[in-house]
C-alpha positions in Angstrom: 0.0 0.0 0.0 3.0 2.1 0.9 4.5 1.7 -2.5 1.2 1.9 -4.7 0.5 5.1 -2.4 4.1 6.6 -3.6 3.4 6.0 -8.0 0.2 7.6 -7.0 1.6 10.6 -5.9 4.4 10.2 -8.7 1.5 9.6 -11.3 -0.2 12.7 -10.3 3.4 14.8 -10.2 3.7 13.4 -13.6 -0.2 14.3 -14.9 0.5 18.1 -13.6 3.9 18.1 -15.4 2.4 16.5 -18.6 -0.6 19.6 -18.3 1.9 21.9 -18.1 3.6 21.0 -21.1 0.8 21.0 -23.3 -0.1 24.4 -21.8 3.1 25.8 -22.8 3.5 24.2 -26.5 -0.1 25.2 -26.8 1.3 28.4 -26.2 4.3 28.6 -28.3 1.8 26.7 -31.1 -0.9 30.2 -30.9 2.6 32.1 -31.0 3.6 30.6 -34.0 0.4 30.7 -35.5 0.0 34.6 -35.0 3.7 34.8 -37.0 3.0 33.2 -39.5 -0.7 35.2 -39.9 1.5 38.4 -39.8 4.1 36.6 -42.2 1.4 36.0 -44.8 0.3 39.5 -44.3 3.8 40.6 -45.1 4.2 38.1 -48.3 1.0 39.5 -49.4 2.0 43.2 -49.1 5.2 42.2 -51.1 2.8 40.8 -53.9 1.0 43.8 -54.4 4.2 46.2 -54.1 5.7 43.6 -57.0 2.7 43.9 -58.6 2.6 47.6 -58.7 6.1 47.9 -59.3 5.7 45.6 -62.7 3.2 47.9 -63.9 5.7 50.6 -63.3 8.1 48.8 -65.0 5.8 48.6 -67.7 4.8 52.3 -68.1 9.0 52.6 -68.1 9.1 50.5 -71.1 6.2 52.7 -73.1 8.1 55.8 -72.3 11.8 54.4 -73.5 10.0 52.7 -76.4 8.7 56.2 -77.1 12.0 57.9 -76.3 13.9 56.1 -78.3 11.4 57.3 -81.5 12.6 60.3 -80.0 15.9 59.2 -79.1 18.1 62.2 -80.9 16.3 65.0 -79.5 15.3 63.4 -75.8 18.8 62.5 -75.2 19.3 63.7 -71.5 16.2 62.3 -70.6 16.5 58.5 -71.6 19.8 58.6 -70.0 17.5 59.5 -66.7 15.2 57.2 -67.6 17.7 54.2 -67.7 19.2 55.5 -64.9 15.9 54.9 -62.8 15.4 51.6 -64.9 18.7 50.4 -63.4 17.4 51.4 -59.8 14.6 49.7 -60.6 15.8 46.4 -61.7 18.0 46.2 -58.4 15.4 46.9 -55.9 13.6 44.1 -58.0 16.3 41.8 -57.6 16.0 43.0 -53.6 12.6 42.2 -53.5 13.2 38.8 -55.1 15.9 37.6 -52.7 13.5 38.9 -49.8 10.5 36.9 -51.1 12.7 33.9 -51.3 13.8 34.4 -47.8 10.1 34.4 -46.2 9.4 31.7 -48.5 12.3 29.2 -46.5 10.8 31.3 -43.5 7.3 30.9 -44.0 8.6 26.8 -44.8 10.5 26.8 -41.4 7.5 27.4 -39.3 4.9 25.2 -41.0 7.7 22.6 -40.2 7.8 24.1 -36.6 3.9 23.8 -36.3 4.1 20.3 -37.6 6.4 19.5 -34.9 4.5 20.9 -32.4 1.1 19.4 -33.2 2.8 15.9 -32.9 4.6 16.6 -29.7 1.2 17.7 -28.5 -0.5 14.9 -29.2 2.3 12.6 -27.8 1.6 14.4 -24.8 -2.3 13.8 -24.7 -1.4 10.4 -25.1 1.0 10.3 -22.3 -1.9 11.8 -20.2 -4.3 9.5 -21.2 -1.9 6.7 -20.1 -1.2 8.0 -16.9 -5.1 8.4 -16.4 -5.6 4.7 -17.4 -2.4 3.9 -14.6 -4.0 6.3 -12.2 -7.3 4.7 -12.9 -6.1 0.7 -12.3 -3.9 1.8 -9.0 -7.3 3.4 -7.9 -9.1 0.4 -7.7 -6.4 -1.5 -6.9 -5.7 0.1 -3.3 -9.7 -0.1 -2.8 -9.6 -3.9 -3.5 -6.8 -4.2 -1.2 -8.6 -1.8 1.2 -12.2 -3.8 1.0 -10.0 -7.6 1.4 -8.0 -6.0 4.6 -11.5 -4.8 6.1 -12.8 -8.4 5.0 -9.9 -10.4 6.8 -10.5 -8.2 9.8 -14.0 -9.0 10.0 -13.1 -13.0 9.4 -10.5 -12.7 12.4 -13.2 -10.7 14.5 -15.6 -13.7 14.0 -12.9 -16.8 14.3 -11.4 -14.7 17.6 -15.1 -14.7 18.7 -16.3 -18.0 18.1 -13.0 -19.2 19.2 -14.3 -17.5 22.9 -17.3 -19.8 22.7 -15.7 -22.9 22.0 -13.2 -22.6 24.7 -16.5 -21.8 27.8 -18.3 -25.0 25.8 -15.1 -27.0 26.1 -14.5 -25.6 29.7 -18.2 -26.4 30.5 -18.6 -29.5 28.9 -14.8 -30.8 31.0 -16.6 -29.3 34.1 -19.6 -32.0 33.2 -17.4 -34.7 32.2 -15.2 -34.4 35.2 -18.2 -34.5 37.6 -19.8 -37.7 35.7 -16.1 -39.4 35.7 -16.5 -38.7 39.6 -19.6 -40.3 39.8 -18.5 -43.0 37.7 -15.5 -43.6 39.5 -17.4 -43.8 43.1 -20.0 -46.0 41.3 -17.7 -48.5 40.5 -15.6 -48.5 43.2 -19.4 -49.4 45.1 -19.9 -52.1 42.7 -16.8 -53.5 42.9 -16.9 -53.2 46.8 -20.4 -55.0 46.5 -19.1 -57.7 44.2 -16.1 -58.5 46.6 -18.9 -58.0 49.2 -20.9 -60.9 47.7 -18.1 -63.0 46.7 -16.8 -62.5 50.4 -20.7 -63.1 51.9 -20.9 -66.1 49.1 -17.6 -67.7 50.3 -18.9 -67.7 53.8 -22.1 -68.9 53.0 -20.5 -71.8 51.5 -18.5 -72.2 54.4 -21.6 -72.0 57.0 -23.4 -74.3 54.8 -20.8 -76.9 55.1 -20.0 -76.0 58.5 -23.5 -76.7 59.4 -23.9 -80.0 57.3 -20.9 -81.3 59.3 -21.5 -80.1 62.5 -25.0 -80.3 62.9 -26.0 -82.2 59.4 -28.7 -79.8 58.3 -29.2 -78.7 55.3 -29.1 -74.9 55.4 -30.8 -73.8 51.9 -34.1 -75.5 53.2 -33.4 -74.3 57.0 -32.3 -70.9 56.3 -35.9 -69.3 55.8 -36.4 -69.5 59.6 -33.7 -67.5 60.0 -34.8 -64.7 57.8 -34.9 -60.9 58.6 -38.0 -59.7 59.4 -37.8 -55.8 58.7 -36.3 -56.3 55.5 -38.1 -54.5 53.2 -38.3 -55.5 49.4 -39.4 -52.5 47.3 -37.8 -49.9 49.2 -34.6 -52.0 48.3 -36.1 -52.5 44.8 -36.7 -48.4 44.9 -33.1 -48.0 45.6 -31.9 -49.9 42.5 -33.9 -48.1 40.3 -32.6 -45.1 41.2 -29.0 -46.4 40.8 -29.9 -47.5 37.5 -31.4 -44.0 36.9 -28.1 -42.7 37.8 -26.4 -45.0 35.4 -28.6 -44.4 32.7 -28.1 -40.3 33.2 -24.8 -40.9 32.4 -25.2 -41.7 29.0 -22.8 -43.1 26.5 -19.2 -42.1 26.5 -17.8 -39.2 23.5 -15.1 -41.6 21.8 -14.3 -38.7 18.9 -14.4 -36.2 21.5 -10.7 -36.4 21.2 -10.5 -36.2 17.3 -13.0 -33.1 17.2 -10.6 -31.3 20.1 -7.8 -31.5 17.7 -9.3 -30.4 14.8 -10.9 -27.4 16.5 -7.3 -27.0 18.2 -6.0 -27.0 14.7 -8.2 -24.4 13.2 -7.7 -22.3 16.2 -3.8 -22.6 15.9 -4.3 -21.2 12.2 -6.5 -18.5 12.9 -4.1 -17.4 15.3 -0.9 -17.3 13.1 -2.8 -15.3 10.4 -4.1 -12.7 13.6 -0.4 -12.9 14.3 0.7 -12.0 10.3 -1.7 -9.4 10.2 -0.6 -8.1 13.3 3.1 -8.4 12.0 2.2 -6.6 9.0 0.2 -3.6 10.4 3.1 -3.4 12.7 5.5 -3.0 9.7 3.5 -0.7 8.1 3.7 1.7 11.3 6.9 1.2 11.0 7.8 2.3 7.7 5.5 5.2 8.5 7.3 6.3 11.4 10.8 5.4 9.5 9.6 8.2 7.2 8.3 10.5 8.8 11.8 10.7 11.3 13.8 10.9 7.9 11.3 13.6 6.4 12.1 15.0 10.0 15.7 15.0 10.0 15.7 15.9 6.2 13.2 19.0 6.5 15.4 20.1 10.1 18.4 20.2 8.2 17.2 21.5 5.1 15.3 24.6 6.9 18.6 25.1 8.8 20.5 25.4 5.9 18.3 27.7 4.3 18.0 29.6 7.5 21.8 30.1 7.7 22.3 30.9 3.7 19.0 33.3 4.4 21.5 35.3 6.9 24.4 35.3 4.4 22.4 36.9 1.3 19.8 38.8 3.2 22.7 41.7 4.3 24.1 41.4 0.6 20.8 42.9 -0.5 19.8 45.8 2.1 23.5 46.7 2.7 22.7 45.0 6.1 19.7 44.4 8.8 19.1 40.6 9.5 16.7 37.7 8.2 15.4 34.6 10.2 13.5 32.1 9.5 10.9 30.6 12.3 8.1 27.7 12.5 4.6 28.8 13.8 4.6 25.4 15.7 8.1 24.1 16.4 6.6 20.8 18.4 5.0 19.6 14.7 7.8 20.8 12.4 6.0 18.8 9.3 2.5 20.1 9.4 4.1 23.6 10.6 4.0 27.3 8.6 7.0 29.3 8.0 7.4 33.2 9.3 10.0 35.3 7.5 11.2 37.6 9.8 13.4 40.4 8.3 14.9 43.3 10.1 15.9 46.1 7.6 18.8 48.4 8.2 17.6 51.2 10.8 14.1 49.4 11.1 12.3 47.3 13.8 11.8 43.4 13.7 9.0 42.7 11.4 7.2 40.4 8.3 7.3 41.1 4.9 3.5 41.6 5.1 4.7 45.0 6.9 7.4 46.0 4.3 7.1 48.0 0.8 6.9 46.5 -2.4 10.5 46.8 -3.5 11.6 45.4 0.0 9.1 42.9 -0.1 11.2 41.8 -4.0 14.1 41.8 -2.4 13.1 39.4 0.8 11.4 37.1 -1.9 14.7 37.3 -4.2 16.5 36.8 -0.8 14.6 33.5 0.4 14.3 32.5 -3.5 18.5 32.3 -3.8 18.7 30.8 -0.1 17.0 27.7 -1.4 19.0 28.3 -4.5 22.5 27.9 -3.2 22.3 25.4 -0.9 22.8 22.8 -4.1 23.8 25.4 -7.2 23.1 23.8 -10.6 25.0 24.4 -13.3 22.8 27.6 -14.6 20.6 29.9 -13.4 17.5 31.7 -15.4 16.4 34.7 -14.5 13.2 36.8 -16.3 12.9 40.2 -15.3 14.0 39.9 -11.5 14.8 43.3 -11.2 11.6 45.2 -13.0 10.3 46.2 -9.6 13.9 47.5 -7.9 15.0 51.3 -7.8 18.5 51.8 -8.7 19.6 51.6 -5.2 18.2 48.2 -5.1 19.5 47.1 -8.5 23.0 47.8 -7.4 22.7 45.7 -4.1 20.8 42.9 -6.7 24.1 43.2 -8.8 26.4 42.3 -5.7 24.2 39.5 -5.5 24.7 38.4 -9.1 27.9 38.5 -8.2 28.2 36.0 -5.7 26.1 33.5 -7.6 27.9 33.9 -11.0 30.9 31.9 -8.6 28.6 28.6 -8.8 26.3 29.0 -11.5 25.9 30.5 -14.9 23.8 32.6 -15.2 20.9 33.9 -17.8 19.0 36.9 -17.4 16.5 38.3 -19.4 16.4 42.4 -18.1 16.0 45.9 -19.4 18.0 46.9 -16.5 21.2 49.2 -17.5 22.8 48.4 -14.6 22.2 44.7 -14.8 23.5 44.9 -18.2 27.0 46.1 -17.5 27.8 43.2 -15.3 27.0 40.9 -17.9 29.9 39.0 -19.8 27.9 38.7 -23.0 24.8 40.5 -24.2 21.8 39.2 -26.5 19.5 41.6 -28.3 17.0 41.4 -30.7 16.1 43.8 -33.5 13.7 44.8 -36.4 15.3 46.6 -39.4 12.8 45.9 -41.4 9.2 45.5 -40.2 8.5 41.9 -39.5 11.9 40.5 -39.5 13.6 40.5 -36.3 17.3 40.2 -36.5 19.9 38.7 -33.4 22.6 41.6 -32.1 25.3 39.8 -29.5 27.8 41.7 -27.7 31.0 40.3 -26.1 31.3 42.2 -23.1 33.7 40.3 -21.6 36.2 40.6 -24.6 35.3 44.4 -24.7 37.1 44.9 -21.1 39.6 42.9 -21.2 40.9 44.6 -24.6 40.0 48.1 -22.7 42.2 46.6 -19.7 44.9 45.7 -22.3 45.0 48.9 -23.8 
């Protein structure tokens, strides 16, 4: 669940990206759209200036035609006339070569629109799959989810029914223990009555013989004079019956009771080791969690100090001074926690950058911005208009700056800033000679100096 939880969040980091690619191209596709409207516009402009221009040419060639019948008195002026025909012919020839070249032009960005209609669609489709992944991870986690909730509820029910069992086992050994007492005293009665009779039988015997000897009677037809008389037949009758009821009570004797025990022990047993793996694995999982969440700890506590210490170093570079802090609105839950920037201008009291002025508030933004910035410098650095909302006084403080990152990075500004510019190494500017045709102007700044050094 962990890792399906982690290409969620990667699928959805990668949707957003994917949307913000087509934006952009859908951008740069209107962009190049509009040129090529206004390039159109232009080539058809050119058509009807060639067009008019031919029928100048034209009207040129009826007047030399008609010069040359008067070629001997109208000397001066064919010579004029030729003279404009040449001019004529070469601004032609101009216009030729600059309908070729917004011909390769126009050529160049059908290509370019071609090229960005199929990268567009490659990215719909690359959203569309990421959708479908989205999609099947989605019901995915709510499988796993429903099967979890279901495997709870089977372990509920075995954990319950496994109560019951063990109070009808209890109760039914609490029964069986009683009868085996019972049964146990009954036989040791019986037994005590049989070895009563055997012992009563022996000496009946003996008194029969001892009689027939010593007085030579026969006892079994003798004996009924010598009978109890309080003896009392069905209450002795009564008493076996209840004995027998007893017995009978008793019932037969479980033989499986044994076999059932162990297959209930054995279910029980495995309900218990899947309770145990379920246990285990809930237990893992709050374990990865809190792994986690102590490394996004110790990442975000190191990470905020860092930028809190660079925030320091680059906050006095831009205001000539003052100091700049960083602070959590609740330190005892550093994760779910805001951020306070706390800036102290030059000459000012401690404060927020909701209490500062615009340009101050650029130039604790820029501050924080390159704080996070230079903690791990890439290779270049692209700025876009930075410094539009800075005075002069701030633009030079901004420059200092520049400096200091220009030792890690490279870096690429795009500015109308004078003072930004002389800084530079190298300058890029565009240009329109001629309307609709922009034109590239680079200027080695670097060079420049160091020849000026030189000399």
């Amino acid at each position: 669940m962990f890792r399906l939880g982690q290409e969620l969040d990667q699928s959805e980091r990668m949707i957003q990206k994917i949307t913000e690619d087509l934006e952009r191209k859908d951008l740069e596709r209107r962009g190049h759209e509009k040129e090529l409207v206004e390039i159109q516009d232009s080539l058809q402009k050119q058509r009807e200036k060639r067009q008019n221009e031919s029928l100048y040419f034209e009207q040129k060639r009826i007047e030399l035609e008609e010069a040359e019948a008067e070629f001997e008195a109208a000397r001066e002026s064919v010579s004029e006339i030729r003279a404009d025909h040449r001019i004529a012919e070469e601004a032609h020839r101009s216009l030729v070569r600059e309908l070729e070249r917004v011909a390769g032009y126009i050529e160049d960005s059908k290509k370019r629109v071609v090229k960005i209609g199929e990268e567009i669609a490659a990215g719909e489709e690359r959203h569309r799959e990421c959708q479908r992944r989205k999609g099947l991870i989605e019901e995915e986690l709510a499988r796993l989810y429903d099967e979890l909730k279901a495997a709870e509820d089977d372990l509920n029910r075995a954990d319950l029914e496994r109560r019951r069992f063990q109070d009808t086992i209890r109760e039914e050994e609490l029964k069986e223990s009683d009868l085996r007492a019972e049964i146990d005293a009954l036989k040791e009665r019986i037994s005590n009555a049989r070895m009563e009779h055997s012992g009563i039988r022996f000496k009946m015997d003996n008194l029969i013989d001892t009689v027939q000897e010593k007085f030579n009677l026969d006892l079994p037809e003798v004996y009924g004079q010598h009978l109890d008389k309080g003896f009392s037949r069905p209450e002795m009758e009564k008493t076996i019956e209840k004995k027998k009821g007893i017995l009978n009570r008793m019932g037969d004797v479980n033989l499986t009771a044994i076999k059932e025990h162990e297959a209930l022990k054995e279910r029980h047993d495995f309900i218990i080791e899947q309770r145990e793996d379920l246990i285990h694995s809930i237990e893992s999982l709050r374990t990865a969690i809190r792994k986690i969440n102590r490394t996004s700890l110790e990442k975000f506590r190191a990470i905020f100090q860092a930028v809190d210490d660079k925030l320091k170093e680059i906050f006095p570079i831009l205001f000539s001074g003052g100091t700049a802090g960083l602070r959590l609105t609740d330190e005892t839950k550093p994760l779910e926690s805001g951020v306070l920037v706390e800036v102290q201008p030059p000459g000012k009291k401690l404060s927020h950058m909701g209490l500062l002025s615009g340009g101050e508030k650029a130039l604790v933004a820029m501050a924080l911005l390159f704080a996070i910035y230079m903690i791990k410098p890439s290779p270049f650095c692209l700025l876009d208009e930075v410094d539009a909302p800075l005075d002069e006084s701030n633009i030079e403080r901004f420059n200092n700056l520049l400096n200091e990152i220009k030792q890690e990075s490279q870096v690429i500004m795009v500015t109308h800033s004078r003072k930004t510019m002389e800084i530079m190494d190298r300058l890029y500017g565009i240009t329109m000679e001629s309307k609709g045709v922009s034109k590239l102007v680079s200027v080695n700044l670097k060079d420049f100096k160091e020849q000026v050094s030189a000399n």
